[in-house]
KOLNUDO-611708 format. One line per 5 residues: number of its first residue (from 1); their letters; for each residue x, y, z of N, C-alpha, C. Coordinates in Angstrom, 3 decimals, m for minus. Layout:
// KOLNUDO-611708
NUM = a = X/Y/Z/X/Y/Z/X/Y/Z | ...
This chain:
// KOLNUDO-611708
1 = xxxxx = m35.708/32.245/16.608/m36.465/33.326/17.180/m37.829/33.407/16.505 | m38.829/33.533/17.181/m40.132/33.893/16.482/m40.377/35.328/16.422 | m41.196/34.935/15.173/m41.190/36.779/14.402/m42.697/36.819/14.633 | m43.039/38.022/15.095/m44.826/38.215/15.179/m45.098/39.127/14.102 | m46.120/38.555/13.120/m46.476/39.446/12.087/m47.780/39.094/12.335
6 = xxxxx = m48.788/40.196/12.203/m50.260/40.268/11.937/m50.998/40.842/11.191 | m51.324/40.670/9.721/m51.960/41.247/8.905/m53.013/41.983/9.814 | m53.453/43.095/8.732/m54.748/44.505/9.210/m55.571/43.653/9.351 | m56.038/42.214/8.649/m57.138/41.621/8.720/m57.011/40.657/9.364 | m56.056/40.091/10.077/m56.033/38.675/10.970/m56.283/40.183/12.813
11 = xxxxx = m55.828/41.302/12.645/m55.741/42.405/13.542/m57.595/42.650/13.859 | m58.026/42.978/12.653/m59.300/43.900/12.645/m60.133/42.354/13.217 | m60.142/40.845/12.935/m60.957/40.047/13.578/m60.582/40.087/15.031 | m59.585/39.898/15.457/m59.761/40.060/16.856/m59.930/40.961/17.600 | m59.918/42.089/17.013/m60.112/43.469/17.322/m62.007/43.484/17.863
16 = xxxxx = m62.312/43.081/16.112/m63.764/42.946/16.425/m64.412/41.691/17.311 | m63.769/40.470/17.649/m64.116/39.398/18.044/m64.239/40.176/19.927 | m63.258/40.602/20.007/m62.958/41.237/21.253/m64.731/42.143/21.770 | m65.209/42.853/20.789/m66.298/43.948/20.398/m67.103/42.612/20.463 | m67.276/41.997/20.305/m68.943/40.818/19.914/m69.005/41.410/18.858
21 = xxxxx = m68.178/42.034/18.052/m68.614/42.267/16.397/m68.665/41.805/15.342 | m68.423/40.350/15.033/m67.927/39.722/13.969/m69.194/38.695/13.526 | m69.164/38.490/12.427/m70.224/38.018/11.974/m69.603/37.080/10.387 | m69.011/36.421/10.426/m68.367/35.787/9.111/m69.410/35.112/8.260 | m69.303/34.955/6.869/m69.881/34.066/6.452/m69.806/34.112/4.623
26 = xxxxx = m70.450/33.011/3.954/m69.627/33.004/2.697/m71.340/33.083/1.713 | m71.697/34.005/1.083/m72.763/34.153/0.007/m73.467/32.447/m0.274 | m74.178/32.556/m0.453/m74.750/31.218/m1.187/m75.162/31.302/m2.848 | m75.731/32.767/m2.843/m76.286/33.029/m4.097/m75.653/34.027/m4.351 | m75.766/34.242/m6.369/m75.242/35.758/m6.528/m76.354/36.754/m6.305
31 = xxxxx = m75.412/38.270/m5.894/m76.607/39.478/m5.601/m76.943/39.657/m6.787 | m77.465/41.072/m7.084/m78.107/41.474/m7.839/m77.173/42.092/m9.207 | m77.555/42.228/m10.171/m76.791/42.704/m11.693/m75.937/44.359/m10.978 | m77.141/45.127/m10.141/m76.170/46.086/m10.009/m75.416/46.440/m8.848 | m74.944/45.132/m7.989/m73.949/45.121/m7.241/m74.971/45.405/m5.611
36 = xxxxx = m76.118/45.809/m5.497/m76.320/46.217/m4.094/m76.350/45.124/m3.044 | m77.039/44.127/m3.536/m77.584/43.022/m2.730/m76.110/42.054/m2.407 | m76.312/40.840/m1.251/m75.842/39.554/m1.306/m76.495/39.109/m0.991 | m76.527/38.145/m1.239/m77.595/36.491/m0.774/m76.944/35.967/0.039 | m77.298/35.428/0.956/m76.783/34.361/1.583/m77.860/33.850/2.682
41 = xxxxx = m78.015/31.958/2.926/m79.018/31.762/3.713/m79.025/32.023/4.922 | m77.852/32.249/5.561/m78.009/32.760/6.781/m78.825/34.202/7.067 | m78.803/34.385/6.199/m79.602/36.002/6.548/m81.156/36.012/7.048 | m81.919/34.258/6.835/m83.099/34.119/7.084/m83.117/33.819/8.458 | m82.368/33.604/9.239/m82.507/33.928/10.918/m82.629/35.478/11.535
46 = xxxxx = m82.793/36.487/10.693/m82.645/37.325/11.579/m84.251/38.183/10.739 | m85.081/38.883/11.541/m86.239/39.193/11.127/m85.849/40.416/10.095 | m86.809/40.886/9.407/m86.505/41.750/8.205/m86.423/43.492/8.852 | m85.620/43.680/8.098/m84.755/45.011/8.526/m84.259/45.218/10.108 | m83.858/43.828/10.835/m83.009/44.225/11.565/m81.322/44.308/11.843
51 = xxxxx = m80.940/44.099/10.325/m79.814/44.376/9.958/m79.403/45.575/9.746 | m80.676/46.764/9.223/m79.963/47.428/8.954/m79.259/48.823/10.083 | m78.653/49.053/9.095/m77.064/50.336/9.998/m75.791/49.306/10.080 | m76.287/48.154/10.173/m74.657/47.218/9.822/m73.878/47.856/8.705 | m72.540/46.860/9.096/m71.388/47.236/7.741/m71.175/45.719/7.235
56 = xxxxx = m71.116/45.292/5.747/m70.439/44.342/5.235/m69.781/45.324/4.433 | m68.323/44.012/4.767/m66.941/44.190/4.448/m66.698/42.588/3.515 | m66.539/43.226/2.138/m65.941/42.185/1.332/m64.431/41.552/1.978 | m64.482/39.672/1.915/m62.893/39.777/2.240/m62.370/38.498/1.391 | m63.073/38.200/0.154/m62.785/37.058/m0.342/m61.400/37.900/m1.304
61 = xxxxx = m60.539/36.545/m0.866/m59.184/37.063/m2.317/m59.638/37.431/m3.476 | m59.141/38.301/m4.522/m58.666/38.307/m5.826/m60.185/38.534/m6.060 | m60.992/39.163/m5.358/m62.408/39.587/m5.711/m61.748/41.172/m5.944 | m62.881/41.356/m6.751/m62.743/43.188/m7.131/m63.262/43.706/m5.990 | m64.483/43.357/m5.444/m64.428/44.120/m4.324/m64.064/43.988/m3.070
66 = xxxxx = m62.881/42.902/m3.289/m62.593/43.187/m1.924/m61.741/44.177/m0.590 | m62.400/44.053/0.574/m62.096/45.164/1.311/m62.753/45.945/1.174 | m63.897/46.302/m0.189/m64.788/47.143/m0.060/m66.311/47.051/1.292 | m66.800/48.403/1.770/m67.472/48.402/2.930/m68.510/49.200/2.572 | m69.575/48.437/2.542/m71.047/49.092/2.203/m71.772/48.617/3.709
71 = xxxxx = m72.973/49.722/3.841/m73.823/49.800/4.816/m75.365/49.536/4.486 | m75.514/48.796/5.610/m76.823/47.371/5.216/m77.720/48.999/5.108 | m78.904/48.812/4.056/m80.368/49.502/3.916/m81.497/48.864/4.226 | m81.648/47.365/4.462/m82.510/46.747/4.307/m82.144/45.216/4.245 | m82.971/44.364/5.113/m82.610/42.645/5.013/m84.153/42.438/5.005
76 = xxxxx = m84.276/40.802/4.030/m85.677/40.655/3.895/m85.102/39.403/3.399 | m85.459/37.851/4.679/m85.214/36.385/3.828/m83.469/36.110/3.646 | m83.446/35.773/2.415/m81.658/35.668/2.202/m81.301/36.603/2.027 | m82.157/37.908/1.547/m81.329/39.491/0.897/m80.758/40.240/2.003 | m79.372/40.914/1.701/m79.158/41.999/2.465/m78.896/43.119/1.534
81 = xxxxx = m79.846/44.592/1.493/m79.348/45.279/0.577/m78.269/46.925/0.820 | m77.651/47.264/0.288/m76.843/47.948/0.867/m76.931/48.996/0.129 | m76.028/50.257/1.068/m76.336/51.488/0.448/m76.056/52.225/m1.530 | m74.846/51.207/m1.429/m74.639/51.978/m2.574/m73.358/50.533/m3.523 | m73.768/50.288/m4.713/m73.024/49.169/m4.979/m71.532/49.105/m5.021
86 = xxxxx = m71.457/47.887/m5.055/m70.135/47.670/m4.873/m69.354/47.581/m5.901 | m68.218/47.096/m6.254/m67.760/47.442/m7.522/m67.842/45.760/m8.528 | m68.144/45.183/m8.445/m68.926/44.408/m8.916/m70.216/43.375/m8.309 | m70.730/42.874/m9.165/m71.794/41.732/m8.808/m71.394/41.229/m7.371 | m72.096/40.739/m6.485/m71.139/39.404/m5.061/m71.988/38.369/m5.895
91 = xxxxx = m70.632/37.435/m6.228/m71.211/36.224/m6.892/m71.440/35.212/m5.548 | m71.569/34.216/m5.934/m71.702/32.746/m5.081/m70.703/32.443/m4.656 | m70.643/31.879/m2.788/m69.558/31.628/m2.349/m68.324/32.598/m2.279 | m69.160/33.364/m2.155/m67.755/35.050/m1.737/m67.647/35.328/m0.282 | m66.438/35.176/0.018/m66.603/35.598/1.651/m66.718/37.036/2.073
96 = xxxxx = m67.208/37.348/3.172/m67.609/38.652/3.984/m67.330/38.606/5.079 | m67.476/39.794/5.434/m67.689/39.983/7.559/m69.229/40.791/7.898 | m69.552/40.905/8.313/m70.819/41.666/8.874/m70.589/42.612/10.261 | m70.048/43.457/10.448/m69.953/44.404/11.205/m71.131/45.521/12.499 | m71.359/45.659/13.171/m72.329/46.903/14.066/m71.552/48.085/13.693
101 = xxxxx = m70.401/47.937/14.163/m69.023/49.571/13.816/m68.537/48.977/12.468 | m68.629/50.410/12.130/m67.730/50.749/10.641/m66.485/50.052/10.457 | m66.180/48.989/9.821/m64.458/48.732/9.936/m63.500/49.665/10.111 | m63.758/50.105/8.953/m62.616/51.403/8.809/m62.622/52.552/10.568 | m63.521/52.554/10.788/m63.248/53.260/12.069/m62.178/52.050/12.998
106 = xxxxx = m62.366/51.172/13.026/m62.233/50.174/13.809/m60.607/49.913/13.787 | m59.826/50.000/12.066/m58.658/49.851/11.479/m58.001/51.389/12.284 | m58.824/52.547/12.166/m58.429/53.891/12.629/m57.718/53.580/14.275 | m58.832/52.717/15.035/m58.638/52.864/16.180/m57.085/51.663/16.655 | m57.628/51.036/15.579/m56.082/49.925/15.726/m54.615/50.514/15.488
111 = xxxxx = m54.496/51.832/14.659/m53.526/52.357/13.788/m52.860/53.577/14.906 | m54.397/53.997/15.385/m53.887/54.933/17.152/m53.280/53.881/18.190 | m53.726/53.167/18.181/m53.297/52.202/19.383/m51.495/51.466/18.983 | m52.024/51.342/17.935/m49.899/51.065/17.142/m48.891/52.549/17.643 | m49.372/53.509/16.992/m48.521/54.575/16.833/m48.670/54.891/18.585
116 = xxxxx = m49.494/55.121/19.402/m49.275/55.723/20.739/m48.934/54.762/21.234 | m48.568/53.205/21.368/m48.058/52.500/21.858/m46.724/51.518/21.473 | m46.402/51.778/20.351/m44.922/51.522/19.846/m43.911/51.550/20.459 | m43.319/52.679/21.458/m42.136/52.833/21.567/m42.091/51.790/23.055 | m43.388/51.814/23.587/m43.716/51.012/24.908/m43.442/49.395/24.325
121 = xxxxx = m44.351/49.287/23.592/m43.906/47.720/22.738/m43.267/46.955/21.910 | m42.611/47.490/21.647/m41.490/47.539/20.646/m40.588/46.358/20.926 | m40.596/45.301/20.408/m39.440/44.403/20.755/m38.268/44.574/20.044 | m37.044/44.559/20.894/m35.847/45.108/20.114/m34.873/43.560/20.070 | m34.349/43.472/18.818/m33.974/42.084/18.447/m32.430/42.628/18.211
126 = xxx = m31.726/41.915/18.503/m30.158/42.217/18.021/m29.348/41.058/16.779 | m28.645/41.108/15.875/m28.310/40.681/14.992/m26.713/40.489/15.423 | m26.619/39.198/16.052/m25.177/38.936/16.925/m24.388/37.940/15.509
């Protein structure tokens, strides 16, 4: 029998992929000493400060901040700088998501859609 399991975060990409919201990508450089910034070269395709009101969402493993969600203030070149730091440095080669909607709203709306639709979807398995 196959078992369907979907982590919040294999959930929240297709959730957002669904939205045109997703934006992946992995740092090149470390940010700044007090956590606001990430580097990364992709950030030089997009003109300066039209990132901001985005959300990056830390999602690299066994990082301290990950899962943490700061909101872009400012992009300029490789920098993206964000509202308020994170709980440590983003070193080199840290993965992220880049967001338009807030994740966490996004996890909210996934968590309504579980609970008001459960008893409708619910696969019931028997143990013969």
């Amino acid at each position: 029998m196959t078992t369907y399991t979907k982590t919040g975060d294999v959930l929240l990409a297709a959730f957002s992929e669904m939205l045109n919201d997703l934006f992946t990508s992995t740092t090149t450089a470390g940010g700044n000493a007090g956590g606001t910034t990430l580097e990364d070269d992709r950030f030089k395709h997009f003109p300066k400060d039209t990132l901001k009101g985005r959300w990056i969402r830390i999602t690299h493993d066994s990082d301290s901040s990950e899962h943490e969600v700061r909101q872009v203030t400012a992009n300029d070149l490789s920098t993206v700088t964000v509202d308020y730091a994170f709980t440590a440095t983003i070193a080199t080669a840290k993965t992220y998501e880049m967001h338009k909607w807030e994740p966490r709203l996004k996890f909210a709306a996934l968590d309504t859609a579980r609970l008001d639709g459960f008893p409708a979807v619910a696969l019931q398995v028997f143990d013969e």
